[in-house]
C-alpha positions as MATLAB code, in Angstrom:
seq = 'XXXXXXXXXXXXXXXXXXXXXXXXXXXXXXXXXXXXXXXXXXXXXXXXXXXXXXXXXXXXXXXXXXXXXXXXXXXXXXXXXXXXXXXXXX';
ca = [
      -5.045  -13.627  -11.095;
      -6.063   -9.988  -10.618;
      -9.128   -8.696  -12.209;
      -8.040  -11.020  -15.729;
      -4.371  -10.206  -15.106;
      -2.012  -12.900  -15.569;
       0.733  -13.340  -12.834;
       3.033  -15.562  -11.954;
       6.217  -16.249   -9.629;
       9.359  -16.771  -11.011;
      11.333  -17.384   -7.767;
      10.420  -18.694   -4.356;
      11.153  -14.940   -2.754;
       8.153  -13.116   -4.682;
       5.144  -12.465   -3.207;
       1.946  -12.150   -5.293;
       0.387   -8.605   -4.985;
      -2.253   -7.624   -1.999;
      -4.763   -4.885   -1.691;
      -4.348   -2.965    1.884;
      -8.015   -2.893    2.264;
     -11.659   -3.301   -0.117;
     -10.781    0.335   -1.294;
      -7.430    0.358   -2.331;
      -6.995    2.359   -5.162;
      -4.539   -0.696   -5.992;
      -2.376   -3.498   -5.596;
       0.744   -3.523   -3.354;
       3.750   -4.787   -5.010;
       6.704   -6.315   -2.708;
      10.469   -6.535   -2.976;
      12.072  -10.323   -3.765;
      14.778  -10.280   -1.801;
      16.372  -12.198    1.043;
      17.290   -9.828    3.083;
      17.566   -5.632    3.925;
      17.967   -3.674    0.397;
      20.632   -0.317    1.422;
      20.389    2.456   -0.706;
      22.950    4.868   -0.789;
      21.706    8.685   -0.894;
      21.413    9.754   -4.373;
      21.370    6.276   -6.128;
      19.362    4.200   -7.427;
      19.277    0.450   -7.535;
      16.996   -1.852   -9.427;
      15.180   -4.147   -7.201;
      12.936   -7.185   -8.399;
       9.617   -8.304   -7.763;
       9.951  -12.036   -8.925;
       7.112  -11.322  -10.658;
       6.152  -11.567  -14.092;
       2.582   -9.896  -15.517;
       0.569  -10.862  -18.674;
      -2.324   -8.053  -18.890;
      -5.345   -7.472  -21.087;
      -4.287   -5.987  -24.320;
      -4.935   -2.344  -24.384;
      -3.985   -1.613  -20.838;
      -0.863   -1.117  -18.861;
      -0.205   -1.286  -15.410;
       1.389    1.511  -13.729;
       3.960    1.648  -10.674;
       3.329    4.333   -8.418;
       5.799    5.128   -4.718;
       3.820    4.080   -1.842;
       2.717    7.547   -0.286;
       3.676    6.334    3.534;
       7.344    5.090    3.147;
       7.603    7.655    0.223;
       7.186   10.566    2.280;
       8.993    9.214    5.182;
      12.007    7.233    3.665;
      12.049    9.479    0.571;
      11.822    6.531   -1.769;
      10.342    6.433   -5.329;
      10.857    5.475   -7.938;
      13.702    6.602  -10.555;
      11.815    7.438  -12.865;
       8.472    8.531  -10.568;
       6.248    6.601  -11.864;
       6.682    3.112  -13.744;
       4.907    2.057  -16.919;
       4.219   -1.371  -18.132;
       2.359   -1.889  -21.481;
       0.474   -4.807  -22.104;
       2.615   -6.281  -24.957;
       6.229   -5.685  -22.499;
       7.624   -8.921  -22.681;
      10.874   -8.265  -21.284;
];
């Protein structure tokens, strides 16, 4: 649990969320799969956590790129930023 966030695994490749260090501004979310993801330039590919989130009602959680491998491998994504609301049940 994170901070009264629900979360569980739904396959053996997902990872549960980390903070980097005591001042992350947030949680670190990581790719379920079982091996290298290629993206071709100029697409864009839906890629899993294996995660699934219950959170507090009257929050969201919100999916930002990670500034390092943004700026270097110019990933982000599609949409910028991601928004979950608390009662997304899909």
């Amino acid at each position: 649990m994170i901070k009264n966030i629900k979360v569980k695994k739904l396959n053996d490749l997902a990872r549960f969320p980390t903070r980097g260090s005591s001042n992350a501004a947030g949680y670190d979310l990581y790719a379920a799969t079982d091996g290298p993801v290629y993206i071709l330039p100029h697409s864009t590919m839906k890629i899993g956590t294996g995660l699934s989130f219950e959170l507090p009602e009257g929050t969201f959680a919100a999916i930002f790129a990670r500034s390092g491998i943004a700026a270097r491998q110019g990933l982000r994504p599609a949409n910028c930023v991601g928004v979950c609301d608390s009662d997304y049940r899909g």
